[in-house]
C-alpha positions as CSV (number, residue, x, y, z in Angstrom):
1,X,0.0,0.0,0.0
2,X,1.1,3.6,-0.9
3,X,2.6,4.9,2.9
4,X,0.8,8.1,3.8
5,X,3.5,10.7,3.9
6,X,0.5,13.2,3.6
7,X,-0.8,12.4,6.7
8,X,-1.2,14.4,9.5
9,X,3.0,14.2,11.4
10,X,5.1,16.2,13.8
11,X,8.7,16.3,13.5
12,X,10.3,16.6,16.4
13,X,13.8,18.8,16.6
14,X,15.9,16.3,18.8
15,X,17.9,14.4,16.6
16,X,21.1,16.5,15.9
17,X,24.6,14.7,15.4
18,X,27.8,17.0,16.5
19,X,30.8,15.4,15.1
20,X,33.8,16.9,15.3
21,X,34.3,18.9,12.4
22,X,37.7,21.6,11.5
23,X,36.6,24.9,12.3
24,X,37.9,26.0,8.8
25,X,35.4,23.7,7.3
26,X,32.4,25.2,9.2
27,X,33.7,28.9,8.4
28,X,33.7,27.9,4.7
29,X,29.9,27.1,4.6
30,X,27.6,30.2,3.1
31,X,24.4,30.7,5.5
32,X,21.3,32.7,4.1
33,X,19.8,33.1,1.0
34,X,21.2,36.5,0.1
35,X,24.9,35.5,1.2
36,X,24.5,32.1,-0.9
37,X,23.2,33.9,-4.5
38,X,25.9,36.5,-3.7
39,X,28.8,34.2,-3.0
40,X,27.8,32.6,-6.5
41,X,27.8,35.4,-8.4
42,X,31.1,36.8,-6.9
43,X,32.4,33.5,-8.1
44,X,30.8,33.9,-12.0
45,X,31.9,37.3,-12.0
46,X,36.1,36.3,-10.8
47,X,35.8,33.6,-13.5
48,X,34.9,35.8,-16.2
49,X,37.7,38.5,-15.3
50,X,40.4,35.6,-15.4
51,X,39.3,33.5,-18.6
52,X,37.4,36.0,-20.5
53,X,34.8,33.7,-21.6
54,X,31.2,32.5,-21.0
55,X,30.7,30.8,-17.7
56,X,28.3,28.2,-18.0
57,X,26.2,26.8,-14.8
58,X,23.9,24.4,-14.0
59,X,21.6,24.4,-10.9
60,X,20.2,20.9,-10.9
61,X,18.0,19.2,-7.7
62,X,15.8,17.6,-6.8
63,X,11.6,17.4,-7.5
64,X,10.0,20.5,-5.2
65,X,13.3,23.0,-4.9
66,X,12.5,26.6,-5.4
67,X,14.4,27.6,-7.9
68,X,12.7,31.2,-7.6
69,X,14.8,31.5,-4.3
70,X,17.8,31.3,-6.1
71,X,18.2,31.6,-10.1
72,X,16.1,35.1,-10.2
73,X,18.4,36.0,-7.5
74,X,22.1,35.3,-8.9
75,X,20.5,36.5,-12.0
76,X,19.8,39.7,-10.8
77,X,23.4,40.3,-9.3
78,X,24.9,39.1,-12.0
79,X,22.9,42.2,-13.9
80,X,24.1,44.5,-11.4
81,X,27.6,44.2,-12.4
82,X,26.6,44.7,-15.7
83,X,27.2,41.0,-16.9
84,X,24.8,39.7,-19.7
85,X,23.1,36.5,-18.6
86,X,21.1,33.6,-20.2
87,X,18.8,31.6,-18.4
88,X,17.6,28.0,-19.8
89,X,14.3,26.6,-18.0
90,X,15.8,22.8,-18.2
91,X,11.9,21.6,-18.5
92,X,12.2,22.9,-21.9
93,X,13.5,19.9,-22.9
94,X,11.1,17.4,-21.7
95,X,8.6,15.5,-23.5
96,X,5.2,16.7,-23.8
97,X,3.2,15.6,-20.9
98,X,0.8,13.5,-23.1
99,X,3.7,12.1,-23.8
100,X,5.1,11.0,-20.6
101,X,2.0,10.3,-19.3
102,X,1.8,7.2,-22.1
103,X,5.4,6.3,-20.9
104,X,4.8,5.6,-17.3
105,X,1.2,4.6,-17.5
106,X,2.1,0.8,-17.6
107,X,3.6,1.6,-14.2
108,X,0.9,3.0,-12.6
109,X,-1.9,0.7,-14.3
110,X,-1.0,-2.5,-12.9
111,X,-3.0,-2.3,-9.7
112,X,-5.2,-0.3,-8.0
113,X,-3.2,0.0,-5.0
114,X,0.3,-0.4,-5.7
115,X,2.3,-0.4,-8.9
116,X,5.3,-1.2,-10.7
117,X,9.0,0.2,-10.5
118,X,10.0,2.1,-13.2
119,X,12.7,0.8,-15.1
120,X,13.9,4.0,-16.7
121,X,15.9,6.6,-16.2
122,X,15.4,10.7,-16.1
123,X,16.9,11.0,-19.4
124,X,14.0,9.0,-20.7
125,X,12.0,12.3,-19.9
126,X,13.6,14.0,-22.2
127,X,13.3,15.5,-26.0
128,X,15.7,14.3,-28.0
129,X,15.7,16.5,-30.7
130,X,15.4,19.6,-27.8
131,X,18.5,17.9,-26.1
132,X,20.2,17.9,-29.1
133,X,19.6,21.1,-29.7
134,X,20.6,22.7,-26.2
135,X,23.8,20.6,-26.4
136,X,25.0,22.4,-29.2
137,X,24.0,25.7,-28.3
138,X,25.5,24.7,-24.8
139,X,28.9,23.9,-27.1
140,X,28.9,26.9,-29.3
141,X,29.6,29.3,-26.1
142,X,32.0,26.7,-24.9
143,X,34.4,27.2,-28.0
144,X,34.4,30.9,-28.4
145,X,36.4,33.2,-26.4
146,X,35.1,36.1,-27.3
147,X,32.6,37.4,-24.9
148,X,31.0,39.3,-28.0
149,X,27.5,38.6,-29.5
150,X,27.8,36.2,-26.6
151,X,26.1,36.0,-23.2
152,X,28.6,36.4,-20.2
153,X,26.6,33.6,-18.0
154,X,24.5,31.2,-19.4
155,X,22.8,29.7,-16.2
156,X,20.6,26.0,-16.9
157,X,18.4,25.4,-14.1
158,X,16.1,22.2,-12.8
159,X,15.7,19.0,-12.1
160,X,18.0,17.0,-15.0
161,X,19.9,20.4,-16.0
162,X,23.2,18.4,-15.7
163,X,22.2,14.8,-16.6
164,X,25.3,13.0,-17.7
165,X,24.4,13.8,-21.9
166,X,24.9,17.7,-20.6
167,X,26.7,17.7,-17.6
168,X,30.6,17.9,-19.5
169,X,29.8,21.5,-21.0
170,X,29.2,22.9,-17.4
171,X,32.4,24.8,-15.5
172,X,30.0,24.5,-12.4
173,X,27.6,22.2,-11.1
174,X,25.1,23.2,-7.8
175,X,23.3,20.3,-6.6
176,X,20.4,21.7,-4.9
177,X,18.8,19.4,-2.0
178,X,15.7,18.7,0.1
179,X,14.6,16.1,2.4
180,X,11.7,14.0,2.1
181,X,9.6,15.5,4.6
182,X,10.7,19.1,3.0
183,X,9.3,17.9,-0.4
184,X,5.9,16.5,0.9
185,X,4.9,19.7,2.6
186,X,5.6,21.6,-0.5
187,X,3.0,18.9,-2.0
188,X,0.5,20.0,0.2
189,X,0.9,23.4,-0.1
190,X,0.1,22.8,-4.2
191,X,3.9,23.7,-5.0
192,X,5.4,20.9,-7.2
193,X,3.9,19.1,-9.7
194,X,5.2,15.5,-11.6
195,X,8.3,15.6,-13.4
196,X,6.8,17.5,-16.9
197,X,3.7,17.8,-16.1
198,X,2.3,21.3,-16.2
199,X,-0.9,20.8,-14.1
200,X,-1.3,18.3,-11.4
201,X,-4.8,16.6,-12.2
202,X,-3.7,13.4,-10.6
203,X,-5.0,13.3,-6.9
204,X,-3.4,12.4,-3.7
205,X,-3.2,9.0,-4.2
206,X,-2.4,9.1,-7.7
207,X,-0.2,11.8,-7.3
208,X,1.9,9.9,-4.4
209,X,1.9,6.6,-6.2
210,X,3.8,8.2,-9.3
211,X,6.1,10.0,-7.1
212,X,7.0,6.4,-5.4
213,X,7.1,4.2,-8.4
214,X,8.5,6.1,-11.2
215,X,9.5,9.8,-9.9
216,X,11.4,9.1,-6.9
217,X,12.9,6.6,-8.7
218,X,14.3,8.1,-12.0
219,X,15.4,11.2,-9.2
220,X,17.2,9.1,-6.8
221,X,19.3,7.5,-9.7
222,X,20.3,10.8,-11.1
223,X,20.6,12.1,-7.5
224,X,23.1,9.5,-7.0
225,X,25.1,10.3,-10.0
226,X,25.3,14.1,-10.0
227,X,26.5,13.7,-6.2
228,X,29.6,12.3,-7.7
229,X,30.2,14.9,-10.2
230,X,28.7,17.8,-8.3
231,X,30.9,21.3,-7.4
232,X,28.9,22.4,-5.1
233,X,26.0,21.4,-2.7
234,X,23.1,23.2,-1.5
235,X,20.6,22.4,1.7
236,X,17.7,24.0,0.0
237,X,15.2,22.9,2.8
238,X,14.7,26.7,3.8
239,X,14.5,28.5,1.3
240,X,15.4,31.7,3.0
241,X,18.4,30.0,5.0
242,X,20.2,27.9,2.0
243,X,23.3,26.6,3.2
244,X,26.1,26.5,0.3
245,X,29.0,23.9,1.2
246,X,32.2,22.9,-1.2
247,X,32.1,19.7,-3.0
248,X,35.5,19.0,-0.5
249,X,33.7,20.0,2.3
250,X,30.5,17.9,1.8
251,X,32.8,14.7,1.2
252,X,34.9,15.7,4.8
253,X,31.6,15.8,6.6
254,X,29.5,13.0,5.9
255,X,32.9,10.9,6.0
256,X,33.7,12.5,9.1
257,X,29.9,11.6,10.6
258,X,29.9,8.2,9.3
259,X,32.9,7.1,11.5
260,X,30.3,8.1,14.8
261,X,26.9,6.6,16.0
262,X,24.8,8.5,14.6
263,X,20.8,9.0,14.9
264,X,18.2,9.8,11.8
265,X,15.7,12.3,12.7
266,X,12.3,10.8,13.7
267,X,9.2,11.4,12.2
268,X,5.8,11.3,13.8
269,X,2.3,10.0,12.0
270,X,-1.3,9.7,13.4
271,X,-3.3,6.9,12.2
272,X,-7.1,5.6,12.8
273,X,-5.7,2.9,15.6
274,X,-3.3,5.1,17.1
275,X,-2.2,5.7,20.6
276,X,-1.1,8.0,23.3
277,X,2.2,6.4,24.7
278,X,5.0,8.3,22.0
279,X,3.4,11.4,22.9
280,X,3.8,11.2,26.4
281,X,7.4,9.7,25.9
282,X,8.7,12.2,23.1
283,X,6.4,15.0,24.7
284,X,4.5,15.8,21.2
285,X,2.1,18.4,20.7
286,X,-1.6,18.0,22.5
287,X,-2.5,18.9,18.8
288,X,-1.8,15.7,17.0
289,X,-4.7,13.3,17.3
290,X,-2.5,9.9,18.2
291,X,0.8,9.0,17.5
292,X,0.5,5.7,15.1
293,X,3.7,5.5,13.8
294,X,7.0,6.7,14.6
295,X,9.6,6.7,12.3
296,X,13.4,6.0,13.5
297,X,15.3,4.5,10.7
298,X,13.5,4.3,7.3
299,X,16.0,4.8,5.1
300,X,13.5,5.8,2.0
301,X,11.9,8.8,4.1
302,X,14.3,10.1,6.3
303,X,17.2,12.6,7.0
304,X,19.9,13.6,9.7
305,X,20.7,16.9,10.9
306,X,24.3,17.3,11.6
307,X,25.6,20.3,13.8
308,X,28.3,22.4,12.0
309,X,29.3,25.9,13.9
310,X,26.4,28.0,14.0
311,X,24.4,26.1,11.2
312,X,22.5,22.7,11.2
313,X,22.6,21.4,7.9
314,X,19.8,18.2,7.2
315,X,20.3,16.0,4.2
316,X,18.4,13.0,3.3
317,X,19.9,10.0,5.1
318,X,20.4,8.4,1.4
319,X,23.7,11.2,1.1
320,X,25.4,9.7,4.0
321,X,25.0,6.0,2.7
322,X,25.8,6.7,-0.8
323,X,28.9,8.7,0.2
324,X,30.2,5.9,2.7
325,X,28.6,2.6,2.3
326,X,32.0,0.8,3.4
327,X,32.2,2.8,6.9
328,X,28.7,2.4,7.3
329,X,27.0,-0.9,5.9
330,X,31.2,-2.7,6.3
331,X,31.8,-4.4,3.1
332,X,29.9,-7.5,3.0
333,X,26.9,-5.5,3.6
334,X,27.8,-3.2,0.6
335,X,28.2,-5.8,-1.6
336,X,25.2,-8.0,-0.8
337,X,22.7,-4.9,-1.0
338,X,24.6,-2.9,-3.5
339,X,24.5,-0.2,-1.2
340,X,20.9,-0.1,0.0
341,X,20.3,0.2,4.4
342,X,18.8,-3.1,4.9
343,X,17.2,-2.7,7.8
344,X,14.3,-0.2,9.4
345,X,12.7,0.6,12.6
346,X,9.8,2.6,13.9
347,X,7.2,2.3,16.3
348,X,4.1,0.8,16.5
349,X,1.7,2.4,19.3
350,X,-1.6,1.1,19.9
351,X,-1.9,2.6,23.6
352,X,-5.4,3.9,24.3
353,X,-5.4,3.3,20.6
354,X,-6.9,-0.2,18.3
355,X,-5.8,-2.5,16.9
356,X,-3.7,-3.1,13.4
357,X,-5.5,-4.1,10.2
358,X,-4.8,-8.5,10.1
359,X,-2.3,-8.3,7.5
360,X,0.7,-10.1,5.9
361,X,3.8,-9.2,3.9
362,X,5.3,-10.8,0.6
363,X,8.4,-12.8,-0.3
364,X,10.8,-11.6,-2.8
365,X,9.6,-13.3,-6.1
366,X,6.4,-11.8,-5.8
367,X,7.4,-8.3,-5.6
368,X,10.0,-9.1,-8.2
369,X,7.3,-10.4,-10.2
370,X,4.4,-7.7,-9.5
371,X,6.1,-4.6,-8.0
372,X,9.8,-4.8,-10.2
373,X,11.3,-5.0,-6.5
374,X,14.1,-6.4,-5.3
375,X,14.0,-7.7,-1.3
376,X,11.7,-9.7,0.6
377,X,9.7,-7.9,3.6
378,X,10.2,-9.6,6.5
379,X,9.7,-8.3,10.2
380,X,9.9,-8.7,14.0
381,X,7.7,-6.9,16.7
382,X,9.3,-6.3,20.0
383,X,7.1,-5.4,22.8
384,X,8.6,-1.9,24.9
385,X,5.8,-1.6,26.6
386,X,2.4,-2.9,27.8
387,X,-0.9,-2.5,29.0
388,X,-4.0,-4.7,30.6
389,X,-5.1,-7.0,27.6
390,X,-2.3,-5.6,25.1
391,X,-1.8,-8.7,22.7
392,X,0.0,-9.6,19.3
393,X,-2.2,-11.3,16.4
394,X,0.7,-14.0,15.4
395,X,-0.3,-16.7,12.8
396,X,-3.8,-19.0,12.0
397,X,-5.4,-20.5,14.7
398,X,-5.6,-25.0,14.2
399,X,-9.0,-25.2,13.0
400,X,-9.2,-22.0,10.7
401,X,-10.7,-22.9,7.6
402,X,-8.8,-20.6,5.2
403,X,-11.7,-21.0,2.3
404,X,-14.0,-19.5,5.1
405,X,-11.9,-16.6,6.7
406,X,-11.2,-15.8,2.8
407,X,-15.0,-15.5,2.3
408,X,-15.5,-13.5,5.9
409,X,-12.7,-10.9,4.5
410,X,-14.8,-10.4,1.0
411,X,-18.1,-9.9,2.7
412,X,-16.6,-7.3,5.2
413,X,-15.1,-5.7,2.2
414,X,-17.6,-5.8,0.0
415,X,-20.5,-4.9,2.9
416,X,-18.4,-3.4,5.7
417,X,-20.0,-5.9,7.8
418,X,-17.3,-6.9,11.1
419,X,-16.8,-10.4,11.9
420,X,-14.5,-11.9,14.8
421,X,-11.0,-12.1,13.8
422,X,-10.3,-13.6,17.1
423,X,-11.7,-17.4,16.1
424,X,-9.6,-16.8,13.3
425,X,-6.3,-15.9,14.1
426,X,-4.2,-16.8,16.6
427,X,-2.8,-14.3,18.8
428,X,-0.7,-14.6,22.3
429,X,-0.6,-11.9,25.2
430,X,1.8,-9.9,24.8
431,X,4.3,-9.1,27.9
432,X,7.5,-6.2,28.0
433,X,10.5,-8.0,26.6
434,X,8.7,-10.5,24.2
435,X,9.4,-10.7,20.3
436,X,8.0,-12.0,17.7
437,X,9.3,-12.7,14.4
438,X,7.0,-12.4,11.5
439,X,8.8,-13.8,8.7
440,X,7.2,-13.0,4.9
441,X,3.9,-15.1,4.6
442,X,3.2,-14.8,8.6
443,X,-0.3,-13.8,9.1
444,X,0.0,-10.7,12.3
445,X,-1.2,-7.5,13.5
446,X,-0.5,-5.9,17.3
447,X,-2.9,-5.7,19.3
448,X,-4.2,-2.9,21.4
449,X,-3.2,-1.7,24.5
450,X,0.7,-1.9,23.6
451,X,4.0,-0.2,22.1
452,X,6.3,-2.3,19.8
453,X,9.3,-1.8,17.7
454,X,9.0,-3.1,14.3
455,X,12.1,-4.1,13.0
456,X,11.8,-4.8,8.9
457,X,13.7,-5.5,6.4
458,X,13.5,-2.7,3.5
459,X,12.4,-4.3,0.2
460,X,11.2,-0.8,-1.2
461,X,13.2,1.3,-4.1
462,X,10.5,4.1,-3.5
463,X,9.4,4.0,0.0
464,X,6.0,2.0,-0.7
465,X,5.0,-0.2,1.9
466,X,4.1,-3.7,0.7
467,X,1.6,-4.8,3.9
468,X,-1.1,-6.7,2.8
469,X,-4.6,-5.6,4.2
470,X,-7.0,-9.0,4.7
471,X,-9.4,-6.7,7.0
472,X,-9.5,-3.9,9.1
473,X,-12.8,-4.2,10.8
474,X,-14.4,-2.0,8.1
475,X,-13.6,1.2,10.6
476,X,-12.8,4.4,8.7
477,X,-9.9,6.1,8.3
478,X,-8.8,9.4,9.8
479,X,-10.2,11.1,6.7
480,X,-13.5,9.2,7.2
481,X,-12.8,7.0,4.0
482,X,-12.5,2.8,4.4
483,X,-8.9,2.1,3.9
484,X,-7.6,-0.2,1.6
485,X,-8.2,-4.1,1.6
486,X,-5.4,-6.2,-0.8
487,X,-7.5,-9.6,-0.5
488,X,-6.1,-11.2,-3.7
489,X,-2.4,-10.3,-2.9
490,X,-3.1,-11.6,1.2
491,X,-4.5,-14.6,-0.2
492,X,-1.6,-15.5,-2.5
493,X,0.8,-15.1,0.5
494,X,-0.2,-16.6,3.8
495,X,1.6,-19.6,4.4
496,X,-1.5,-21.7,5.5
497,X,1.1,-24.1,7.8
498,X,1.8,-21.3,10.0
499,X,-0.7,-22.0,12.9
500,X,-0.6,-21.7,16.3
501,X,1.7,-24.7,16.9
502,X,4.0,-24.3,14.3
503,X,4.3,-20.5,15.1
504,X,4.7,-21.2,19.1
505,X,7.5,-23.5,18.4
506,X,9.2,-21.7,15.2
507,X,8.6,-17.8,16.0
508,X,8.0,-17.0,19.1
509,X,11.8,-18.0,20.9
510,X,13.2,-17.5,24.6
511,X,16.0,-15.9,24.8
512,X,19.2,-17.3,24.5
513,X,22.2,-16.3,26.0
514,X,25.3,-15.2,24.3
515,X,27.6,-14.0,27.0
516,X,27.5,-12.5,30.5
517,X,29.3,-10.8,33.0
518,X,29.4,-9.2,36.7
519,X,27.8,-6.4,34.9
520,X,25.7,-7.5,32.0
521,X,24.6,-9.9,29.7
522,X,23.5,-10.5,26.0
523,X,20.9,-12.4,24.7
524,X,19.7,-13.8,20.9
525,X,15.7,-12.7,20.9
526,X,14.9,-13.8,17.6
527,X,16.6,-15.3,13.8
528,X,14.9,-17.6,11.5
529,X,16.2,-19.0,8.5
530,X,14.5,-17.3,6.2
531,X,15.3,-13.7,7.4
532,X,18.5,-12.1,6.9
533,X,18.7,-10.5,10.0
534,X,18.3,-11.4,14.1
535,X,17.9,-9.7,17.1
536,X,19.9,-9.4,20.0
537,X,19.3,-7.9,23.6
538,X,22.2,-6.1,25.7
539,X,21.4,-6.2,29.6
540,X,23.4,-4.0,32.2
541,X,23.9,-2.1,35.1
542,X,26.4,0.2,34.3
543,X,28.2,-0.1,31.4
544,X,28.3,-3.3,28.4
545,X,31.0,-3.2,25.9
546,X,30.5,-4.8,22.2
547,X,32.9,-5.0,19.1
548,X,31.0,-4.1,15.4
549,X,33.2,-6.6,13.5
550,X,33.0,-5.2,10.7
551,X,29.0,-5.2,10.7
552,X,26.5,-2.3,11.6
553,X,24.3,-2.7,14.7
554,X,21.1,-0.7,15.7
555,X,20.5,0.1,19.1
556,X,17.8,1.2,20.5
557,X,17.0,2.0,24.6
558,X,13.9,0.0,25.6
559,X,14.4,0.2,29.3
560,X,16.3,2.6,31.3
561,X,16.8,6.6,31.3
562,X,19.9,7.4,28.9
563,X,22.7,5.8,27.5
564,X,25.9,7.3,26.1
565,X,27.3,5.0,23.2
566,X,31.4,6.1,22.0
567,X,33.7,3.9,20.8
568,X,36.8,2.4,22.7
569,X,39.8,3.6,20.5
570,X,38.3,7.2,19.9
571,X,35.9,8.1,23.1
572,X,34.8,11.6,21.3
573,X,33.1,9.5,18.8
574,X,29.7,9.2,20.8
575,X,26.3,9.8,21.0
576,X,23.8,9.9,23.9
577,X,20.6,8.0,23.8
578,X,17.6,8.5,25.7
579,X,14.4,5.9,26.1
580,X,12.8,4.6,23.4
581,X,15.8,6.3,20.7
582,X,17.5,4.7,18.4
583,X,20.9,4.8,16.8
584,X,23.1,3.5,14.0
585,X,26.2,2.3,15.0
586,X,28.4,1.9,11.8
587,X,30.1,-0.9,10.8
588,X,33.8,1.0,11.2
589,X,33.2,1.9,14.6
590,X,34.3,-1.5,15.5
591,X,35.1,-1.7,19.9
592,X,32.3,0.6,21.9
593,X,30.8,0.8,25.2
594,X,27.5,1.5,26.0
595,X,27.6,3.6,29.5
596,X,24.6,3.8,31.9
597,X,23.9,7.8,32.4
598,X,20.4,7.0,34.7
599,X,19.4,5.0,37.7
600,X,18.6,1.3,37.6
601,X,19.1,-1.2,34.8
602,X,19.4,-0.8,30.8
603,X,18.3,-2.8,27.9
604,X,19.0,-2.0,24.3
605,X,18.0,-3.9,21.3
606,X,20.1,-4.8,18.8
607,X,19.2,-5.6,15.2
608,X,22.3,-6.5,13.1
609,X,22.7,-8.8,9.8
610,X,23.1,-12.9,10.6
């Protein structure tokens, strides 16, 4: 199902990462709008003076950046000084919109609900023959000296303005930037539009599931490139506070940060069965109706804000991997996932909320087959905290007829009539400290009357989330409006041997130990065979210690007040956790201790890769 990044959410300001970074490298960052357009031009206008020639720019970024914060603005200084300048609308170039429209219908056809990975690129967007044509008009001021007859700045602005056919001809490259959350509010305020389209007609759901399956991926691709071959970077998330940083300097950073534990910045999401727990815990506004979901490390949707001087600079968490995979993932990791974060977290919280739709999730052949993607979705719930009657819907009961709950799940469907899930479907109580693996083909929901962490893997290119509703006791939404039922995809997957037996003796496992001191102890919660990750639990007093091995770990703090996490070898390498946070401990770090900062005992998950 599309994920509702248009939903009602609450980002809270907490998650900033300090390394520590050469004051010269802070001082060289442009702060401000003004300052930013004005350091640009000064740059244009020395160029000039030296060579003598046109200087040819690109700005290129991503969907939803406001190029009217910037290129009007450079333009106009650049005027001031008396410079002649040309500015080239990239869009220019694309394809008519009935024409794209045709090209990525297939995409969007195949199901009502989901859809189908493009397998494109941006370029594919583009005019040929209008290409063609810029290229050589790009090359003609290239060749001559002179700055007669000729412009003195030719500036090509938007998304695909340096795509690897133009991006030779440029003696500048901006890469302009915004995070996820940045771009979605922008859609709601009615500000960006699908790549060459000139009206939206498409609606919300429409809208988002083209972003997901064929935008967001042909941008991410190219967004991936051009941070390669970039000059200069831009945090365009502000448009009146742009931060300009050095192609050097962006590289020193995000290697610099990827050497610490480090911690994505959370995002918060009401939903019809939502609860009241992460607000109390995260002390969110009275304002948001429940807290359903909150987001600690999806890769797809989230960024990090990293302190640098006087100016916190947030990029989408995708710069940091892309720029370190090997630091970050360790090598094996890099390889096997070909640079992709394998795993995600967020929270579940059903506290004085409902309960989850009865769902299931797909293996990897049939999202390669239907969806064009590439991982199976597997997951684990781990229970942080509970109340009277809190329980977790975990597999078929013995005697479910599957022929019959498939007929139940129609009819509620069809005549939003409710029937009793629980002769149906197993579920067990649910305690603090329990897990419960849910590999692909599990039938599982949570329960009310509880908090868990999910801990998934990450089959998505775009951010979609393949859960498969079977039924949601025909409530309504938030927005009043049924939500959606995938009974034919549900069906396909549900591995009818998974029953309350089976799932008793298979999923739900005590703890093993691993190791154990005078001050602590570690435990195996969970693996199964089939999923490429396990879960682990640290137990102490006052301080654990732990060695990556060349292998990332996620830690989060399910009991106790705060934890400080730094490595051995370089102690200022650190981070400090408080309840329910979590944190990505990279795969260089290698030797670190986890140090009590609060009264009584500490536990911290850990997910890591088997």
């Amino acid at each position: 199902m599309i994920s509702k990044d248009m939903s009602m959410r609450h980002t809270f300001d907490e998650a900033l990462n300090s390394p520590e970074i050469p004051v010269e490298w802070t001082q060289s960052i442009i702060i401000g709008c003004h300052k930013v357009c004005e350091s640009i031009s000064n740059l244009i206008i020395q160029y000039i003076k030296s060579q003598k020639r046109p200087y040819c720019l690109a700005f290129d970024g991503f969907l939803g950046v406001e190029w009217k914060n910037i290129v009007p603005k450079v333009e106009g200084l650049l005027k001031k000084e008396s410079l002649t300048v040309k500015v080239i609308d990239i869009t220019s170039c694309y394809k008519l919109p009935t024409e794209i429209e045709k090209m990525v219908k297939p995409c969007l056809a195949n199901d009502p609900h989901f859809g189908f990975v493009f397998k494109g690129s941006l370029k594919d967007f583009f005019d040929i023959a209008r290409l063609e044509a810029l290229k050589r008009k790009m090359k003609s001021y290239r060749r001559k000296k002179s700055l007669k007859s000729l412009p003195d700045v030719v500036i090509c602005y938007g998304t695909g303005a340096a795509i690897p056919y133009l991006r030779p001809l440029y003696d500048a490259v901006f890469y302009v930037d915004i995070t996820r959350e940045t771009l979605f509010k922008r859609i709601k305020n009615k500000q960006v539009l699908p790549i060459g389209s000139k009206v939206n007609s498409l609606s919300t759901h429409l809208f988002t599931k083209r972003l997901y399956y064929v935008d967001y991926q042909v941008l991410k691709s190219h967004k991936k490139y051009l941070l390669k071959h970039m000059d200069w970077y831009i945090d365009g998330n502000v448009a009146e506070d742009l931060k300009l940083l050095s192609r050097d300097i962006y590289d020193g950073i995000l290697s610099t940060l990827a050497q610490y534990p480090f911690r994505l910045n959370p995002i918060y999401i009401a939903g019809v069965w939502g609860g009241q727990e992460m607000k109390r815990i995260r002390k969110l506004p009275e304002s948001m109706t429940n807290c359903a979901f909150t987001l600690e490390i999806i890769p797809q949707k989230q960024s990090f804000k990293v302190v640098l001087g006087n100016a916190v600079v947030e990029m989408p968490f995708y710069n940091l991997l892309w720029n370190q995979p090997m630091k970050i993932l360790g090598s094996e990791a890099a390889k096997r996932f070909r640079g992709n974060f394998p795993i995600t977290l967020n929270y579940d919280d059903t506290c004085q909320g409902g309960h989850l739709a009865i769902q299931v999730h797909p293996n990897g052949a049939y999202l390669r087959k239907n969806f064009n993607e590439q991982m199976r979705r597997d997951e684990a719930y781990y229970a942080v905290k509970t109340y009277p009657g809190a329980k977790t819907y975990h597999g078929l009961k013995e005697e479910t007829d599957l022929k019959e709950l498939f007929r139940l799940c129609v009819q509620a469907e069809r005549e939003k009539t409710p029937f009793n899930q629980d002769l149906y479907i197993n579920s067990w109580p649910s305690k603090v400290g329990d897990l419960f693996l849910i590999p692909a083909g599990t039938i599982h929901a949570s329960g009310g009357n509880q908090l868990v962490l999910e801990i998934d893997t990450d089959p998505s290119k775009n951010a979609a989330e393949y859960t498969f509703h079977l039924y949601d006791y025909s409530r309504p939404d938030l927005d009043g409006k049924l939500r959606a039922i995938h009974i034919e995809h549900s069906f396909h997957q549900i591995k009818p041997y998974r029953r309350t037996k089976w799932v008793a003796k298979h999923l739900k496992q005590p703890p093993r130990l691993v190791r154990s001191g005078k001050d602590g102890a570690e435990y195996v919660l969970g693996e199964f065979k089939g999923m490429y990750y396990k879960v682990h639990r640290l137990e102490f007093t006052r301080k654990i210690d732990d060695d990556t091995k060349g292998k990332f770990h996620i830690l989060t703090l399910v009991e106790g007040e705060k934890v400080i996490v730094k490595s051995q070898e370089y102690p200022e390498r650190q981070y400090e956790l408080h309840y329910t946070e979590t944190v990505i401990i990279p795969a260089c770090l290698g030797r670190y201790s986890v140090i009590n900062l609060g009264k009584g005992f500490c536990k911290l998950t850990k997910a890591l890769l088997k």
